[in-house]
Backbone as JSON Lines, residues from 0, in Angstrom:
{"i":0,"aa":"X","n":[-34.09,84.17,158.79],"ca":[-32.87,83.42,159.03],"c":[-32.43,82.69,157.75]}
{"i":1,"aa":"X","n":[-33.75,81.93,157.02],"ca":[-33.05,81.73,155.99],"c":[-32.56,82.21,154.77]}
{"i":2,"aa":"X","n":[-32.77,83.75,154.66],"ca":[-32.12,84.41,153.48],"c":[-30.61,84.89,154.38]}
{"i":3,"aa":"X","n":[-30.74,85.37,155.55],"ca":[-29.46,85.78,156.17],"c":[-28.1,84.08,155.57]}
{"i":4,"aa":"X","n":[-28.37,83.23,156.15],"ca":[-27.82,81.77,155.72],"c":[-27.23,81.73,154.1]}
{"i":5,"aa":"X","n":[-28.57,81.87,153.61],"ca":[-28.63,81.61,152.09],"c":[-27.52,82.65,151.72]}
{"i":6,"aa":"X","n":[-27.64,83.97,152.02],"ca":[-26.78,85.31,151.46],"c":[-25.08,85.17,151.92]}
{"i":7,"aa":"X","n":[-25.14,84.65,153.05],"ca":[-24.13,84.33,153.29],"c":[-23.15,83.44,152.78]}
{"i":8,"aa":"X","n":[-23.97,82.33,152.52],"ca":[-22.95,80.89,151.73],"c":[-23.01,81.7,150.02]}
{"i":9,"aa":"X","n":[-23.94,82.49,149.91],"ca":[-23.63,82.7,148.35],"c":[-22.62,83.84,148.17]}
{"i":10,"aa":"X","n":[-22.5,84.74,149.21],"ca":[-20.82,85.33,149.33],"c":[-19.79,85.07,149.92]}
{"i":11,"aa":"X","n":[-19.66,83.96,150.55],"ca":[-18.49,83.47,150.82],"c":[-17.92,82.59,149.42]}
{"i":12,"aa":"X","n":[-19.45,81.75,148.53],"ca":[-18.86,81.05,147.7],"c":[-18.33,81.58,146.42]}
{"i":13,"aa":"X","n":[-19.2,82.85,146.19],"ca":[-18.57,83.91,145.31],"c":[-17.3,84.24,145.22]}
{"i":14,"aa":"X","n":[-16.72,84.9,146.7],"ca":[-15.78,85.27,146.96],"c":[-14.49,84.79,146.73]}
{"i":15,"aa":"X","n":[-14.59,83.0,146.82],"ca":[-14.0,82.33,147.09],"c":[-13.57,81.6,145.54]}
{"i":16,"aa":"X","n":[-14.58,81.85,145.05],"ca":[-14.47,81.1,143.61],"c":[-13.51,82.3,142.62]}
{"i":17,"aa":"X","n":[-13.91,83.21,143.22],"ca":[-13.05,84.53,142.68],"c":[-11.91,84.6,143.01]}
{"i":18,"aa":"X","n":[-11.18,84.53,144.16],"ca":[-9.88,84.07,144.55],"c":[-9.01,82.89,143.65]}
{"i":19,"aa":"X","n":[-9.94,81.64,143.74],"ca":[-9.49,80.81,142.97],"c":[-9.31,80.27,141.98]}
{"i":20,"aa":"X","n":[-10.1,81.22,141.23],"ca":[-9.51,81.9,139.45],"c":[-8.39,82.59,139.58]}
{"i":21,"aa":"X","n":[-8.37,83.56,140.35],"ca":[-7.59,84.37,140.56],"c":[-5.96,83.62,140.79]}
{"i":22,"aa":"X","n":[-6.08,83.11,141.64],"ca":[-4.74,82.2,142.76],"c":[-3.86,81.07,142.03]}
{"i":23,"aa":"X","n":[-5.13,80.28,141.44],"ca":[-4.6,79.34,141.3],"c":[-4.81,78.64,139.55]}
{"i":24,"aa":"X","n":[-3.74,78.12,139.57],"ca":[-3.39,78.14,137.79],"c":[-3.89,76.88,137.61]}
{"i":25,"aa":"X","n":[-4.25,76.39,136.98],"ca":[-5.03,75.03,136.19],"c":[-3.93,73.88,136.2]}
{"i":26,"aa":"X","n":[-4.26,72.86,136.87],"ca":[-3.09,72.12,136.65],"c":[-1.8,72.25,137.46]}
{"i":27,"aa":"X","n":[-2.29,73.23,138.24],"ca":[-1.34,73.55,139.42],"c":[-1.62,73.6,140.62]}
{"i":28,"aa":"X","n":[-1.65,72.17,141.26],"ca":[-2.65,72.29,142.67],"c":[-1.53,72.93,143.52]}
{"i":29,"aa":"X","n":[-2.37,73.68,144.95],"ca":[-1.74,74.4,145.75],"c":[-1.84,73.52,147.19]}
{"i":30,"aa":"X","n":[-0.58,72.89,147.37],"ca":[-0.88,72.07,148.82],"c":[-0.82,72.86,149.82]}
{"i":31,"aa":"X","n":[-2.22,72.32,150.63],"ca":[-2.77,72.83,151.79],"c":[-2.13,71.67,152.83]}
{"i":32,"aa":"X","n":[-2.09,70.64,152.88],"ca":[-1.7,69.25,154.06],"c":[-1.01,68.55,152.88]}
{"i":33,"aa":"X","n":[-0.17,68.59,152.65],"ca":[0.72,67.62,151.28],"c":[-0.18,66.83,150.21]}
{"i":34,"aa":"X","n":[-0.1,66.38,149.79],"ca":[-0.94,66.11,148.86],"c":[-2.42,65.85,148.97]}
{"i":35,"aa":"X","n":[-2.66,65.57,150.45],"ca":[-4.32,65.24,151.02],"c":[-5.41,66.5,150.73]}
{"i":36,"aa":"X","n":[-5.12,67.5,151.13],"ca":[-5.72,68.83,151.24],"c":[-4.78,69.6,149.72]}
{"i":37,"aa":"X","n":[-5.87,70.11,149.21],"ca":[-5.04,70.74,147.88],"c":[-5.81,71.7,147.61]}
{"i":38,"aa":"X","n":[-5.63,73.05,146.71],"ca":[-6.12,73.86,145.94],"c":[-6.45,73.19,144.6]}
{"i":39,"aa":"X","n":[-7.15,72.76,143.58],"ca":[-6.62,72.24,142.38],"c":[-8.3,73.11,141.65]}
{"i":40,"aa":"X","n":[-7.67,73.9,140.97],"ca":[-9.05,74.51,140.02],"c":[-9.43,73.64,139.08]}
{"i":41,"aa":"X","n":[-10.94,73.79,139.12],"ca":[-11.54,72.73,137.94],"c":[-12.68,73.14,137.46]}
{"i":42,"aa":"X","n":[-13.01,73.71,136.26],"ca":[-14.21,74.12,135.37],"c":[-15.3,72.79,135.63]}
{"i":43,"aa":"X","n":[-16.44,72.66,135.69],"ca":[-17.64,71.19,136.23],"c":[-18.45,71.81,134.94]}
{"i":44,"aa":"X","n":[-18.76,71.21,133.93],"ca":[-19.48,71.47,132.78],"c":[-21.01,70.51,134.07]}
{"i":45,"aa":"X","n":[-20.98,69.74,134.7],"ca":[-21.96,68.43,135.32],"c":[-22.16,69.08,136.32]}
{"i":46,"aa":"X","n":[-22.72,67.96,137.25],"ca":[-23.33,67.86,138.74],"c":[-22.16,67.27,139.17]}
{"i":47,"aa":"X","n":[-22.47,67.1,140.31],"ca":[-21.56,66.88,141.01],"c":[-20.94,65.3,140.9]}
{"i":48,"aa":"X","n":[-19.64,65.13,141.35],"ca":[-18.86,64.19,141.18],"c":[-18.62,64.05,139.1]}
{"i":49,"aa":"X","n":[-18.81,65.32,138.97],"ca":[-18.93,65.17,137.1],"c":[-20.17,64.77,136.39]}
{"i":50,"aa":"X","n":[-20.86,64.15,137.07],"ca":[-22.17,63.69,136.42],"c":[-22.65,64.54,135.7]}
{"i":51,"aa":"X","n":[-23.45,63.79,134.39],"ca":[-24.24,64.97,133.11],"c":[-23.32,65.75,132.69]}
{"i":52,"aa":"X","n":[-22.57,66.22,132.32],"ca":[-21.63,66.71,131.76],"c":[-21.62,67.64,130.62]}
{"i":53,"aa":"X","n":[-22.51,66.49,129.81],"ca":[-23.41,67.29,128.39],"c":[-24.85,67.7,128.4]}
{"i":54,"aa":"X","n":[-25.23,68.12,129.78],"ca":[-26.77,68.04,130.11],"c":[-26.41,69.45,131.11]}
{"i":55,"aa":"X","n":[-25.7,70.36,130.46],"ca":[-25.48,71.77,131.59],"c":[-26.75,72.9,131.67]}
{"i":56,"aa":"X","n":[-27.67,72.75,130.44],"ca":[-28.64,73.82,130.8],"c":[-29.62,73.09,131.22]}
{"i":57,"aa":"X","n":[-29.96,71.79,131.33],"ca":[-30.77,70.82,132.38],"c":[-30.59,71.17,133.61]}
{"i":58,"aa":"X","n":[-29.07,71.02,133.69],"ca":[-28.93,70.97,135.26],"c":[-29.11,72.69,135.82]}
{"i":59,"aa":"X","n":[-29.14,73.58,134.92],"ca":[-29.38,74.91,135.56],"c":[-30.93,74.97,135.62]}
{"i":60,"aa":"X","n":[-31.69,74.5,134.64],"ca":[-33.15,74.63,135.06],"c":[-33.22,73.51,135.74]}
{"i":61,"aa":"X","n":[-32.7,72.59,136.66],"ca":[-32.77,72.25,137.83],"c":[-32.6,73.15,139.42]}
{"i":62,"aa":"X","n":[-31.59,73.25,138.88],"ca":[-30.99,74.58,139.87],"c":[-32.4,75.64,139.98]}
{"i":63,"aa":"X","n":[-32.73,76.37,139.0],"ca":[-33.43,77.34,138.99],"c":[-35.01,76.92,139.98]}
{"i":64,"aa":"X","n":[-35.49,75.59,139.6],"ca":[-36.24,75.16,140.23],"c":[-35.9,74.9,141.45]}
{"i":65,"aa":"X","n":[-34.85,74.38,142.21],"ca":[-34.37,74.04,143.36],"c":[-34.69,75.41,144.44]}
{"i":66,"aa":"X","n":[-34.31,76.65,143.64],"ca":[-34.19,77.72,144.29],"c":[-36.06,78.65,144.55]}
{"i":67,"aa":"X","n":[-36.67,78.5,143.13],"ca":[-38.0,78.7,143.36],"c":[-38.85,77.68,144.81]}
{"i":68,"aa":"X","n":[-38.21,76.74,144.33],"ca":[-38.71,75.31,145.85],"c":[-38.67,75.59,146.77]}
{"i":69,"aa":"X","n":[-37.01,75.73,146.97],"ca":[-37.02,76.59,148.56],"c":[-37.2,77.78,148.77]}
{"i":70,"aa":"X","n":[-37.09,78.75,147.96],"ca":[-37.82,79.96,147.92],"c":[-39.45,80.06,149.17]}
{"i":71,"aa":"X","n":[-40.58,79.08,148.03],"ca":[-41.53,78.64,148.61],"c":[-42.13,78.19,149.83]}
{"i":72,"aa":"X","n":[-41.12,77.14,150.24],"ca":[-41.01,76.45,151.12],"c":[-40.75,77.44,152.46]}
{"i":73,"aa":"X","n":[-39.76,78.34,152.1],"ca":[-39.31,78.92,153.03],"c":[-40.13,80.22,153.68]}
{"i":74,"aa":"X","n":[-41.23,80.32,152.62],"ca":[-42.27,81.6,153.19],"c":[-43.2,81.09,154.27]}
{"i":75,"aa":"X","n":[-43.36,79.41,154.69],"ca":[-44.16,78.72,155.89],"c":[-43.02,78.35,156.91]}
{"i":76,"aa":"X","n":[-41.62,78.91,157.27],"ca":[-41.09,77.73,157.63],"c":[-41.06,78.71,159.42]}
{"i":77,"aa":"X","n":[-41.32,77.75,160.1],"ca":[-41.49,78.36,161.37],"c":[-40.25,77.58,162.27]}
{"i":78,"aa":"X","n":[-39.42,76.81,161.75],"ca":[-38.45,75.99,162.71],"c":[-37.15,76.61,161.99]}
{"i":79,"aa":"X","n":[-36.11,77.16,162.93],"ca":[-35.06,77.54,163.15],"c":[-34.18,76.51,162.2]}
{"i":80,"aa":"X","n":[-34.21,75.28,162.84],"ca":[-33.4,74.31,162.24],"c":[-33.32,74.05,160.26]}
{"i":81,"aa":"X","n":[-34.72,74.08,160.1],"ca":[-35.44,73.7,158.57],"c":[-34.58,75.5,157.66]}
{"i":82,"aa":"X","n":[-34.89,76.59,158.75],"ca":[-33.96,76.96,158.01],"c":[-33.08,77.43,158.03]}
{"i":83,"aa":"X","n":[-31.99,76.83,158.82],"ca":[-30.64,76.7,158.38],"c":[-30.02,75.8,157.14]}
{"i":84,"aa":"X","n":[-31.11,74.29,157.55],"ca":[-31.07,73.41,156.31],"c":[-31.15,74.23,154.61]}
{"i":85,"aa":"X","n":[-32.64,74.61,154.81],"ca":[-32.62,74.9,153.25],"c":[-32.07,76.16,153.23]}
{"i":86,"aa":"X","n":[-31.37,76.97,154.11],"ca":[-30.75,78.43,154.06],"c":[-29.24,77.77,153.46]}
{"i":87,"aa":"X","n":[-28.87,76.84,154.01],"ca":[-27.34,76.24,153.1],"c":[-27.85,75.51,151.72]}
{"i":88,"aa":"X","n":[-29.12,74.81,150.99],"ca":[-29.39,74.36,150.1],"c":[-29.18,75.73,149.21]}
{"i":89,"aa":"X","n":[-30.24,76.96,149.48],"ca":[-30.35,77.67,148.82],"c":[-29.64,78.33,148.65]}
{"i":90,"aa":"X","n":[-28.29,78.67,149.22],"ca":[-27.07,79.62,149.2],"c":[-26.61,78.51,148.11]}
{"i":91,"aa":"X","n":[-26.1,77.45,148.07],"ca":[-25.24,76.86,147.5],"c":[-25.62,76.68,146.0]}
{"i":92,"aa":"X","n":[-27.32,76.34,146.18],"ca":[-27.95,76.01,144.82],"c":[-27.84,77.61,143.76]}
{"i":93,"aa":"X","n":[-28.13,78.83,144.59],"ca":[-27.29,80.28,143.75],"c":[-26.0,79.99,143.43]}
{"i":94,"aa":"X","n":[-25.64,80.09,144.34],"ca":[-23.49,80.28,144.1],"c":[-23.69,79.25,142.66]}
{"i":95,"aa":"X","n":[-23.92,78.03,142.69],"ca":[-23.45,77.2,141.65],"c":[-24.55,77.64,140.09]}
{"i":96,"aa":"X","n":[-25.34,78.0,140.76],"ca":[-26.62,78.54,139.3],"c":[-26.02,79.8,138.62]}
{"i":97,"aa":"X","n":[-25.33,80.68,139.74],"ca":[-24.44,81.84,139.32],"c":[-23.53,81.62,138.06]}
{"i":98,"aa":"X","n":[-22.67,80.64,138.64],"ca":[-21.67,80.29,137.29],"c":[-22.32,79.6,136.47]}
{"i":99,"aa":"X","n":[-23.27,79.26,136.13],"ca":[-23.91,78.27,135.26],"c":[-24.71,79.65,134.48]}
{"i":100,"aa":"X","n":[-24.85,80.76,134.67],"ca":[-25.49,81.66,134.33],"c":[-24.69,82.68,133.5]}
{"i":101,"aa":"X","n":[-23.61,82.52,134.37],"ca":[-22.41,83.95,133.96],"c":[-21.32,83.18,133.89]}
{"i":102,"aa":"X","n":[-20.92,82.62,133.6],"ca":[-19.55,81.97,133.61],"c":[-19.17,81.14,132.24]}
{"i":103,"aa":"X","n":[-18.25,81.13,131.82],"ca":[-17.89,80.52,130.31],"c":[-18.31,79.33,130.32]}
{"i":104,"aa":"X","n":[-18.61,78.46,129.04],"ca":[-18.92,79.03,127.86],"c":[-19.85,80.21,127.12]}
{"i":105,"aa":"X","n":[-20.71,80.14,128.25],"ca":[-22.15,80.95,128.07],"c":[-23.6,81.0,128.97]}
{"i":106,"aa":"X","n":[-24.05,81.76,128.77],"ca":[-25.32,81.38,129.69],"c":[-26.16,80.72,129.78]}
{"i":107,"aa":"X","n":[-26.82,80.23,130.5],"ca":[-27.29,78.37,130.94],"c":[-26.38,77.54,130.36]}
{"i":108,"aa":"X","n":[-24.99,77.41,130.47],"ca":[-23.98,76.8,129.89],"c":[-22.79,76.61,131.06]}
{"i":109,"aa":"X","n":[-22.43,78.0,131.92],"ca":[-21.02,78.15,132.74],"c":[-20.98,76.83,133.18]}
{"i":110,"aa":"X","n":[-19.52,77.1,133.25],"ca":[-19.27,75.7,134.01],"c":[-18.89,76.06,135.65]}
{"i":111,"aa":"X","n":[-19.15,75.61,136.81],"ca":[-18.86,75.71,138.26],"c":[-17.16,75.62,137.97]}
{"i":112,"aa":"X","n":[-16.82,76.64,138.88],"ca":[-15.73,76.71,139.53],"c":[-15.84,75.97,141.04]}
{"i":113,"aa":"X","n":[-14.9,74.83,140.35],"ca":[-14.61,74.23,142.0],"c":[-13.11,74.04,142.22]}
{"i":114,"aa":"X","n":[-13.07,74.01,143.56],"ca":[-11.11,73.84,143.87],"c":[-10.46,72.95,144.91]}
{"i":115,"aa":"X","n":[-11.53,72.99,146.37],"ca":[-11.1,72.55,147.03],"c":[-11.23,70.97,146.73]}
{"i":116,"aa":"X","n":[-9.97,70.0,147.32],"ca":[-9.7,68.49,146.87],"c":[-9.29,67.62,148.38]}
{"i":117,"aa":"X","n":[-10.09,66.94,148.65],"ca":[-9.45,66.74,149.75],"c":[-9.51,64.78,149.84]}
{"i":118,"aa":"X","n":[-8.28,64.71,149.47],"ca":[-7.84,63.02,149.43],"c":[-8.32,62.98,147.89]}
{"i":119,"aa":"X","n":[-8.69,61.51,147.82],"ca":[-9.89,60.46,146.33],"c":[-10.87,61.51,146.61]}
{"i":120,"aa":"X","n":[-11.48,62.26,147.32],"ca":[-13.02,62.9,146.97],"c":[-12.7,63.91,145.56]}
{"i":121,"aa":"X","n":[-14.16,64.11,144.95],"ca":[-13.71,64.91,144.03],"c":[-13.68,66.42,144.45]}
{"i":122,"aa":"X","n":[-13.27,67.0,143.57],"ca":[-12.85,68.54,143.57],"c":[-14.17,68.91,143.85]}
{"i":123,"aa":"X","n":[-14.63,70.07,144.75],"ca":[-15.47,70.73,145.09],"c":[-15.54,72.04,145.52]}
{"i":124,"aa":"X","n":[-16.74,72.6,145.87],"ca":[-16.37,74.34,146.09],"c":[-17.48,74.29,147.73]}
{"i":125,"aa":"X","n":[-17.41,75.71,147.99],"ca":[-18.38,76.1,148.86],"c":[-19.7,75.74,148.92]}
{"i":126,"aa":"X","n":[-20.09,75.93,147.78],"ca":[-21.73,76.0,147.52],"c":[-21.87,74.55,147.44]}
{"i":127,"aa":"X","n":[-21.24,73.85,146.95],"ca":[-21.65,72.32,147.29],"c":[-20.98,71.98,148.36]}
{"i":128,"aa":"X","n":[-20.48,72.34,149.07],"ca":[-20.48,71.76,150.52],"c":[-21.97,72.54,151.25]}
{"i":129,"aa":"X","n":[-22.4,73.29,151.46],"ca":[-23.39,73.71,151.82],"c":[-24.57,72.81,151.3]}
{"i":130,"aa":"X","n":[-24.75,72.72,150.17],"ca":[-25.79,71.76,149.73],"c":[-26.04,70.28,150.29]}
{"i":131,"aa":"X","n":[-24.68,70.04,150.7],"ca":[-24.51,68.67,151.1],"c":[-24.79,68.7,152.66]}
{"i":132,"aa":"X","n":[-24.18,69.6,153.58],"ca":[-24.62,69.65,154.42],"c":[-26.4,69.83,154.76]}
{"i":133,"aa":"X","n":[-26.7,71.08,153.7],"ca":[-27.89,71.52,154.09],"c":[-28.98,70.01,153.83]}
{"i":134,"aa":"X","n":[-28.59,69.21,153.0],"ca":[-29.37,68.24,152.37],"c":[-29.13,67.05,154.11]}
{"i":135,"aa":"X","n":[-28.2,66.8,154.48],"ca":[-27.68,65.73,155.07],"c":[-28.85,66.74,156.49]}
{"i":136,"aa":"X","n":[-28.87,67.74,156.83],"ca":[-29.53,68.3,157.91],"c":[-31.04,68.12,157.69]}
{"i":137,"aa":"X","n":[-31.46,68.06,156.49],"ca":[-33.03,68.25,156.41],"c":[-33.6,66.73,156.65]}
{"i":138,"aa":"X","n":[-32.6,66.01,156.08],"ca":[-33.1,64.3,156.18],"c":[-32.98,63.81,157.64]}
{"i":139,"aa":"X","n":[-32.12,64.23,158.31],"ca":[-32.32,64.14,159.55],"c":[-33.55,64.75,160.5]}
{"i":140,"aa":"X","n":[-33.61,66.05,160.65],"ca":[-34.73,66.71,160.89],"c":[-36.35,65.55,160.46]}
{"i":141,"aa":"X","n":[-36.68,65.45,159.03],"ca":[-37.04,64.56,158.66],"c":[-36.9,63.3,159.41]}
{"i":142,"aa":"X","n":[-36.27,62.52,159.48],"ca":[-36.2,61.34,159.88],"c":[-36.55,61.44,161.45]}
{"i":143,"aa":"X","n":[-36.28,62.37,162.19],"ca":[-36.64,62.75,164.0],"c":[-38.57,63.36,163.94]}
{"i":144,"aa":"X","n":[-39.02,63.27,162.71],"ca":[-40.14,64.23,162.73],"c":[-39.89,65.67,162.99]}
{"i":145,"aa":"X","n":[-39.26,66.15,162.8],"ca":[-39.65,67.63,163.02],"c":[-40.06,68.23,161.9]}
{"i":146,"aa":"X","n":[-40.92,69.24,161.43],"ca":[-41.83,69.84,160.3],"c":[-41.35,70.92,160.14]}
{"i":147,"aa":"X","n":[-41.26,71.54,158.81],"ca":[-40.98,72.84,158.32],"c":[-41.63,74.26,159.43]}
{"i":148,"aa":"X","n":[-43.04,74.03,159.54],"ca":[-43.84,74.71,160.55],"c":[-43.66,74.66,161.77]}
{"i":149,"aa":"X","n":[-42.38,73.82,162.21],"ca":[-41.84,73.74,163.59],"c":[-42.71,72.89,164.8]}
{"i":150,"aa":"X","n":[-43.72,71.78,164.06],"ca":[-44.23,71.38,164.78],"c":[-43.22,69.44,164.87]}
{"i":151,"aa":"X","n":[-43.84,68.91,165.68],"ca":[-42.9,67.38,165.53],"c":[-43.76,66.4,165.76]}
{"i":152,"aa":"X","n":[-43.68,65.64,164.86],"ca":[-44.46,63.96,164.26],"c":[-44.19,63.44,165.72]}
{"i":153,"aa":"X","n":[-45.15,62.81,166.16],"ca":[-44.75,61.92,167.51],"c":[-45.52,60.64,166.93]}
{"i":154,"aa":"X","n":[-44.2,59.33,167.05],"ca":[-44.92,58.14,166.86],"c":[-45.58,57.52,168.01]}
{"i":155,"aa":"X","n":[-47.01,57.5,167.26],"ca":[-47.55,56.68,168.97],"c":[-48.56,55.79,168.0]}
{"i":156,"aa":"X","n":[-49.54,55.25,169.03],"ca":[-50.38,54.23,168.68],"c":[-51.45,54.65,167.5]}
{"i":157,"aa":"X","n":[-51.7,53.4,166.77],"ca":[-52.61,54.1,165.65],"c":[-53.92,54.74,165.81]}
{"i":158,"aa":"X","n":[-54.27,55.73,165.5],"ca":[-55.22,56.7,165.75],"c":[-54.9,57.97,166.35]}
{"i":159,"aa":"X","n":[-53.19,57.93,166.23],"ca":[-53.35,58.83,167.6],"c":[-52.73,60.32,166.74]}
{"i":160,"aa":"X","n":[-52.98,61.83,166.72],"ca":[-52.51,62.71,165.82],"c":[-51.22,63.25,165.76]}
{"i":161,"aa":"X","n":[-50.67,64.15,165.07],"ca":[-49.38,64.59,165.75],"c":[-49.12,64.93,166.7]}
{"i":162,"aa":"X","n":[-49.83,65.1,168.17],"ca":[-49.48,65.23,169.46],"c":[-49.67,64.07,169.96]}
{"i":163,"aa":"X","n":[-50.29,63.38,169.4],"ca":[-49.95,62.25,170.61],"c":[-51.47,61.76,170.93]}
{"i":164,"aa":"X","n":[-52.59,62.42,170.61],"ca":[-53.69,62.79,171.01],"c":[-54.62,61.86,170.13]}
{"i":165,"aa":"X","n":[-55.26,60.91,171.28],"ca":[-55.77,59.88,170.58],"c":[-57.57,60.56,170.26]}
{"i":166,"aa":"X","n":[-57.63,60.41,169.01],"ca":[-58.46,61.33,168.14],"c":[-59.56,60.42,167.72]}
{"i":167,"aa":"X","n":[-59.49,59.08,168.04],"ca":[-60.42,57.8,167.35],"c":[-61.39,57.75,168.38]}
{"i":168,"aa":"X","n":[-61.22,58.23,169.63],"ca":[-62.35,57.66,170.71],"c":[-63.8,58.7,169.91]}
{"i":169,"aa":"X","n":[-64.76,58.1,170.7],"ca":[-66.47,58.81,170.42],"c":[-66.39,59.87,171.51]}
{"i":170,"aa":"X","n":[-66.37,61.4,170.94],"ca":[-66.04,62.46,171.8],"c":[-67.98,62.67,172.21]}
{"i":171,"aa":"X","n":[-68.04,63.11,173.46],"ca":[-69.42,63.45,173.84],"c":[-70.52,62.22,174.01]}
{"i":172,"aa":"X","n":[-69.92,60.93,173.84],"ca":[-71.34,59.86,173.85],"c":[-71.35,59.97,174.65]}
{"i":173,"aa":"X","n":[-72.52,59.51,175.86],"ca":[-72.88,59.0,177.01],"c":[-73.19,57.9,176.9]}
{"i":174,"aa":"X","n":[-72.37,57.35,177.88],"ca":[-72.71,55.85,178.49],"c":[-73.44,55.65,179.84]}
């Protein structure tokens, strides 16, 4: 499930980033809802919201690691949910490593194609909306206990294991 996920957000974001080279001219946003919703193309030398800017083959051997991580991660993952999460991390963390790979100026250099603008947020693409989602889903998951291995943290009294199962008593004494 999570390469089906992953393959998916990384051709829709492909696709999409290709269109919008294609479509739309620099400096020429395309209103979607009047000025709120816009097309507006933008080369991202950074991370997101622009950050690092002059730190672009950092942020791809970030990327590159991001993707080995969940790569990893994803050969134990027995819960449906965990991977949908890192199935949108890892689609998005390609799509954007893609242009950072192949995309001008050069390799470990491209800059992200992003377009979509919606209000004050900054310009963004597919693959970082996926990331954001996939990130905002795992911390939750996380935060409810549920485990990559599909098992779930239950808070109970101290001593007691992830089921619940109080593990401190003296198993077999006789009294």
């Amino acid at each position: 499930m999570l390469i089906v996920i992953a393959a998916v957000i990384l051709v829709a974001d492909i696709l999409t980033k290709v269109w919008a080279v294609a479509a739309i001219t620099p400096g020429q946003p395309i209103e979607i809802i009047g000025d709120v919703v816009t097309f507006t193309l933008v080369r991202n030398p950074g991370a997101a919201f622009s950050m690092a800017t002059s730190m672009t083959w950092i942020l791809t051997l970030v990327a590159i690691g991001v993707v080995i991580g969940v790569i990893k991660i994803g050969r134990t993952l027995r819960s449906p949910w965990w991977a949908l999460g890192l199935g949108l991390v890892l689609g998005g963390a390609l799509g954007n490593l893609m242009d950072r790979l192949f995309r001008a100026p050069g390799f470990m250099q491209g800059h992200v194609v992003d377009f979509m603008s919606i209000g004050w947020w900054p310009v963004f693409n597919i693959a970082d909306s996926a990331i954001v989602c996939g990130a905002i889903l795992l911390v939750v998951l996380t935060l409810f206990g549920f485990e990559p291995n599909g098992e779930r943290l239950h808070s109970g009294k101290s001593g007691s294991d992830k089921t619940g199962d109080n593990k401190s008593e003296s198993q077999g004494e006789n009294k």
